[in-house]
N, C-alpha and C positions, 0 to 999 in steps of 0.2 A: 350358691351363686351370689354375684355380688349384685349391689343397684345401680342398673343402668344409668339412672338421671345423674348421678353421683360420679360414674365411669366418666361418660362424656362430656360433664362440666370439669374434669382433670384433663382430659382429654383437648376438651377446646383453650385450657389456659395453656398448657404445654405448647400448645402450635403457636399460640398468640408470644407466649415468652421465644421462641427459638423463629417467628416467623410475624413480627409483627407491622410489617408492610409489606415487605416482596423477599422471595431469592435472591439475592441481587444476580449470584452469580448462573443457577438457573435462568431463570428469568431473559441473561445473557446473552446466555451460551446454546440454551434448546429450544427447536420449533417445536410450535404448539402440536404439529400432526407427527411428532415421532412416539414411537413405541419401543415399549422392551417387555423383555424379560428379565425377572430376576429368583433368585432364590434364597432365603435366608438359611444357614450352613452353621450348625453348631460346632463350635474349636475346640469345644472340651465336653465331658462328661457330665451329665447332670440331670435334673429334673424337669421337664416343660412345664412352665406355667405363664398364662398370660397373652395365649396365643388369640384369644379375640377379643381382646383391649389391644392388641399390634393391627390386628386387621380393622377396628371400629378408626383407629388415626385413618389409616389409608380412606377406607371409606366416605368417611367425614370432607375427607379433601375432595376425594372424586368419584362419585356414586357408580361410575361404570368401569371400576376398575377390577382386576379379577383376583381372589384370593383364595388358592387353592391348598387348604390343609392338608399337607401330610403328616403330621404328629398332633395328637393330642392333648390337652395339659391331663399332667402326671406321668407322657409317657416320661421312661430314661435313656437318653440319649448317649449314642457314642459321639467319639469327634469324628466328624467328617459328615454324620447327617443331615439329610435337607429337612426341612421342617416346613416350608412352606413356597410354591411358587408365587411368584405373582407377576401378572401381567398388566399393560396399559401402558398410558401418557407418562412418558419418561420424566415428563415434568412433578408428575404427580408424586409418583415413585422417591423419585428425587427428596421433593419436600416432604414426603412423610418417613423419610428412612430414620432420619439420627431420633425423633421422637419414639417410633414404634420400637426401635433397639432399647435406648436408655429404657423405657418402662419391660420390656421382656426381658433382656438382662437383669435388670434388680429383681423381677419377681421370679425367674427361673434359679436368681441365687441364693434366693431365701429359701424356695422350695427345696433347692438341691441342699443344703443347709441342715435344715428342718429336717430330711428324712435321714440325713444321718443319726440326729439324735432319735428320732424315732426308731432307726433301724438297732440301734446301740442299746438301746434297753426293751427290745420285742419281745425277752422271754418275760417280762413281766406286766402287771394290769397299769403301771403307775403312765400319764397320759402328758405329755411334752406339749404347754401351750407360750403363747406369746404374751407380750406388753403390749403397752402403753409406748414403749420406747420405739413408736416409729418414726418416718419422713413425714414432717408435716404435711398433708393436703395428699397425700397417698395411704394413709392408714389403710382405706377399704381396700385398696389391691395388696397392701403389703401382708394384712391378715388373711385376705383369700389364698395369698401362696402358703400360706404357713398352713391354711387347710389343705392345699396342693400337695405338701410334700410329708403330709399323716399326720398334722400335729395338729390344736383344737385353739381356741379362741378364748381368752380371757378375755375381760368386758371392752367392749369398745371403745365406749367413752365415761365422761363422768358420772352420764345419768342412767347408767346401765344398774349401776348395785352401790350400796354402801360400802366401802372398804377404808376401812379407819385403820390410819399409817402412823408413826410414830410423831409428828408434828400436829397431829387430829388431838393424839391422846394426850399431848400436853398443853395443846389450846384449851382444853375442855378441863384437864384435870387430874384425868389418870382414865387408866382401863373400864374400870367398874362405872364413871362415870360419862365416858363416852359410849357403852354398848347401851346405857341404860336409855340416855337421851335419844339415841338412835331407835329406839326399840318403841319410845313412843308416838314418833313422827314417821314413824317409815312406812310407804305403801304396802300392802301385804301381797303385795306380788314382789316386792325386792328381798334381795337376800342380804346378809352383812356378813363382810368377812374383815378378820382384824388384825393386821401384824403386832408379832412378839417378836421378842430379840431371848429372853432366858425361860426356865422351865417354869421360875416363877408366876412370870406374864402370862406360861399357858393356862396354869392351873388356873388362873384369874380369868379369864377368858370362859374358859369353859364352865366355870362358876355362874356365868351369867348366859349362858348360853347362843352360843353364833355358828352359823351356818358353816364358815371356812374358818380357820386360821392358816396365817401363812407365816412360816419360820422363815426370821428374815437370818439370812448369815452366820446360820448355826454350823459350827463342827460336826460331823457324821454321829460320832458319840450321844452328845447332845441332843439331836435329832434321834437318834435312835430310844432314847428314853423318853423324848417326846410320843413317840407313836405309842410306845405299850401304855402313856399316864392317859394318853388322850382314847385309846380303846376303841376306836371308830365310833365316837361319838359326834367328829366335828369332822370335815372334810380336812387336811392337812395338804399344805401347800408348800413344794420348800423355794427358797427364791436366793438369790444374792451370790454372784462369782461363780456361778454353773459354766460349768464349761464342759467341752466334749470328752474331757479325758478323767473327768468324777461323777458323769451322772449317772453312767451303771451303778455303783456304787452306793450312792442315792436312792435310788430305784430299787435297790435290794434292801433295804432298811424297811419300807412298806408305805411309804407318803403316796398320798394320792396322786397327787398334782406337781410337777416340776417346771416351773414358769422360765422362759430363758431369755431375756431380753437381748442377749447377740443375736437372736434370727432376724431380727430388723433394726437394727443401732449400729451394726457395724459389720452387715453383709457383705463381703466380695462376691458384685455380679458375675453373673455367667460370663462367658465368651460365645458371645453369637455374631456373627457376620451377615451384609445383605450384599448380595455379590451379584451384578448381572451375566449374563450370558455373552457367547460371542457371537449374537445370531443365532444358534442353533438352541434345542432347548435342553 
């Protein structure tokens, strides 16, 4: 689950950006005593996630508004599904629709996303996580969908773990002296993982000992003689130009770890709709 205090300060800047004095055109056009019905109708196929970060907007706006789940996060949707009613101050409604869509949309298409590649290499143990590479000031929901849709979490931010990148290790000097200096100042609850680019860099690596290596933009070949020098010594990570149509591929080689930063870089949201009633429910 994600943190609240975190949800609704995203949450109350979103309203404030898309709502930062009035509806004009609400505000308008509806009396304060009308009500509706609505219900939000998925257009396409996918994963639900993010279904009470849509209700916390509504909420926020008008405490006695009603939001009545019918889908889950995680469930999979077909098109034409309701996912949730909701009833109240038409006004309300109103104002919280294009917010609560945009944030359910992008996380239902990360999750719908994500479980593709998870569903793609199921016959094997290797574990499909995300980056770094998300929407700024969304990371925490954009990483909760990625645990939505089966896939796991690489660090969150910068002070989650040591991970010395290829710009690290030549600030510093080289490999052996960037694990070393690392190794003296590091809290002993952190882990260090180190990108390599050749077989050379692994062997260097592992000479000095580190919790991850992550093979940055290896060929499968490559990769593949990675795994049997490194002998499950080190965690192995492969990263770089993953995509949906070579990570089986990957995954049968025997890497632990397969980081994908398209689940949140360059997600195409769901198609979800909030569509009211005509009267009737």
């Amino acid at each position: 689950m994600y943190n609240q205090f975190l949800v609704e300060k995203i949450i109350k800047n979103a309203l404030i950006e898309d709502m930062n004095d009035k509806d004009l055109t609400t505000d308008l056009l509806i009396e304060d005593d009308l009500y509706s019905t609505a219900y939000m109708i998925a257009k396409e196929e996918g994963v639900l996630a993010g279904i009470l970060v849509a209700k916390k907007v509504f909420t926020m706006l008008d405490t006695d508004i009603s939001f009545e789940i019918l889908k889950e996060d995680g469930s999979i949707l077909k098109k034409g599904e309701k996912i949730v009613k909701i009833k109240g101050k038409t006004k309300s409604i109103l104002k919280g629709e294009r917010t609560a869509l945009n944030l359910l949309q992008r996380m239902s298409g990360i999750a719908s996303l994500t479980n593709k590649y998870v569903d793609t290499i199921k016959e094997y143990p290797t574990r499909i996580v995300d980056t770094r590479k998300t929407t700024p000031n969304l990371r925490i929901l954009e990483k909760y969908a990625v645990s939505i849709g089966g896939g796991y979490n690489h660090r969150f931010n910068l002070s989650d773990a040591v991970m010395i990148k290829d710009n690290h290790i030549k600030a510093v000097g080289g490999i052996k002296e960037a694990i070393q200096k690392a190794k003296r100042n590091i809290p002993h609850t952190a882990k260090i993982e180190i990108e390599v680019t050749s077989l050379e860099e692994l062997k260097e690596a592992l000479d000095e000992g580190v919790d991850i290596i992550m093979l940055d933009n290896m060929d499968l070949l490559t990769m593949e003689k990675a795994v049997k020098i490194n002998n499950k010594q080190s965690i192995l990570e492969a990263s770089g130009n993953i995509t949906i149509e070579r990570v089986k591929e990957i995954a049968a080689i025997g890497v632990d770890i397969i980081s994908v930063g398209a689940l949140t870089h360059s997600v195409k949201a769901m198609d979800i709709s909030l569509l009211f009633t005509d009267g009737g429910e």
